[in-house]
C-alpha positions in Angstrom: 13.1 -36.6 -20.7 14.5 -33.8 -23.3 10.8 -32.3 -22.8 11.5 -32.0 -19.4 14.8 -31.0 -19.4 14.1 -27.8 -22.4 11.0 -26.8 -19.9 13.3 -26.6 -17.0 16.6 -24.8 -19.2 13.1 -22.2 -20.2 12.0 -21.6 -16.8 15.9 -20.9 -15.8 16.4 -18.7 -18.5 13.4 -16.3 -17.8 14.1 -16.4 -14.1 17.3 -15.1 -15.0 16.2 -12.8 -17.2 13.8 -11.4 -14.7 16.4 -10.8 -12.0 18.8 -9.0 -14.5 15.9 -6.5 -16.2 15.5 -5.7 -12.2 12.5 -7.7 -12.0 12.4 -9.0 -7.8 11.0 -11.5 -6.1 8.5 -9.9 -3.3 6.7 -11.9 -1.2 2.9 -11.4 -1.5 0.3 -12.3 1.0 -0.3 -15.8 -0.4 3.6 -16.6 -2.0 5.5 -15.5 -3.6 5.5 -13.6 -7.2 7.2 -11.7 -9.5 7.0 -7.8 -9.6 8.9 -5.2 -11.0 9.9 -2.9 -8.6 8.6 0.3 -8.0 10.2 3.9 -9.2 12.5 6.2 -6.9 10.6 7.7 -4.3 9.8 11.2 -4.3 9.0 13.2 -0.9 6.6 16.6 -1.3 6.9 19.8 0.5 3.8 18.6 2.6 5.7 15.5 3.6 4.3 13.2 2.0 5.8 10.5 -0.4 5.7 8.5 -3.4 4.6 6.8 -5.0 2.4 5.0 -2.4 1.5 2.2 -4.9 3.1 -0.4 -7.2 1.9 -3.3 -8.9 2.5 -3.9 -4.6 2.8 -2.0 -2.1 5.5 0.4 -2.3 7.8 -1.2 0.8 9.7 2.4 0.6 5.9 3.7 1.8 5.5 1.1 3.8 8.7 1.7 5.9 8.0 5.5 5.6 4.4 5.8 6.8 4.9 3.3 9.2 6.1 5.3 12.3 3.1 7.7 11.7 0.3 5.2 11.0 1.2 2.5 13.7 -2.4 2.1 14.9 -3.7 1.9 11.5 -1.1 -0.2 9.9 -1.7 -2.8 13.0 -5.5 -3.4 11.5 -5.6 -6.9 9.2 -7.9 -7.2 6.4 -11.1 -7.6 8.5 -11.0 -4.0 10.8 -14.4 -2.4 11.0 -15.0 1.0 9.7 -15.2 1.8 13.5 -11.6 0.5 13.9 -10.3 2.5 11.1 -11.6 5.3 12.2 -10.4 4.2 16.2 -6.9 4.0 14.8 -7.1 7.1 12.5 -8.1 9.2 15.4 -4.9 8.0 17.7 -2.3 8.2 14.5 -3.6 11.8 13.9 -1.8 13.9 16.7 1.8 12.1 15.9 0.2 13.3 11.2 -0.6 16.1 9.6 -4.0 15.4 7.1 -1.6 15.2 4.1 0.0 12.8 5.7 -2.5 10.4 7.5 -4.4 10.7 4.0 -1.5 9.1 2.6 -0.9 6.3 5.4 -4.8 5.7 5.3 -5.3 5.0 2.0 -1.9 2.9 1.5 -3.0 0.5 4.9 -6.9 0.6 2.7 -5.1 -0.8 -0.1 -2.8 -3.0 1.5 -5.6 -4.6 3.5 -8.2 -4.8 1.4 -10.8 -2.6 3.0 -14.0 -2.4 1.6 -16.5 -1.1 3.8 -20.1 0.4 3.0 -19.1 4.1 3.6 -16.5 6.6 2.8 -14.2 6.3 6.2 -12.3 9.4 4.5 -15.7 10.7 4.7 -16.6 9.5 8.4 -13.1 11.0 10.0 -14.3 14.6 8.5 -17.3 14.3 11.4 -15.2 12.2 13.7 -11.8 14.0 13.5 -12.9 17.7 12.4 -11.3 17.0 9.6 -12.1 19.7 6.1 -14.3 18.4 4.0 -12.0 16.5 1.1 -9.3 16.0 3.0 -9.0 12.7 1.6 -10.3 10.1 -1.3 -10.6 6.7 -0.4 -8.2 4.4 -3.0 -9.3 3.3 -5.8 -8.5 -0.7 -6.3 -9.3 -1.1 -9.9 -6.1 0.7 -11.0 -2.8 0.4 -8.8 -1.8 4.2 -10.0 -4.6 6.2 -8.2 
């Protein structure tokens, strides 16, 4: 019973300590987990801001780029490449190409996407886009 009492004093303790070092409890796709949050955001002359990425997503991004990227932010984890590039195209006039870079490759990461092709690559063709107007995320490091 004093096992079970220490491990449950333990556990209070460091939940405690996580909320007072600013540590927050952010709901993730499956439950719920503990994250530190992310740094001020910063807005560019381009308007675009950041950072887009956290150990989650960055909700300050999310509620940002939201407005501009309605269609794309309305895929789920399982959109086609044909879809992305569907929603890109009708997000555009209401962007600028800093900008639906930005809200692209945030809803990528948030979702998931992994497709066989560079969609980035795709919207150059489909949208008239300049060649390099966009990298597709990286998901082996959250800072890219």
């Amino acid at each position: 019973m004093k096992a079970v009492a220490a491990s449950l004093l333990t556990a209070l303790v460091l939940v405690g300590a996580a909320w007072a070092n600013g540590l927050t409890s952010t709901p993730a796709r499956g439950g719920t987990a503990l994250s530190p949050p992310c740094p001020q955001a910063s807005y560019g002359v381009d308007g675009t801001m950041g950072p887009v990425f956290c150990v989650v997503d960055n909700p300050v991004a999310l509620r940002y780029y939201a407005p501009m990227g309605r269609h794309l932010f309305a895929l789920g984890p399982n959109a086609s490449p044909q879809k992305v590039l569907a929603a890109l195209k009708a997000d555009y006039p209401s962007s600028t190409e800093p900008i639906l870079c930005e809200t692209y490759r945030l809803a990528a990461w948030r979702e998931h996407w992994h497709f066989p092709y560079s969609v980035a690559s795709a919207a150059v063709t489909t949208l008239k886009l300049p060649v390099g107007w966009c990298r597709e995320p990286s998901f082996a490091s959250v800072g890219d």
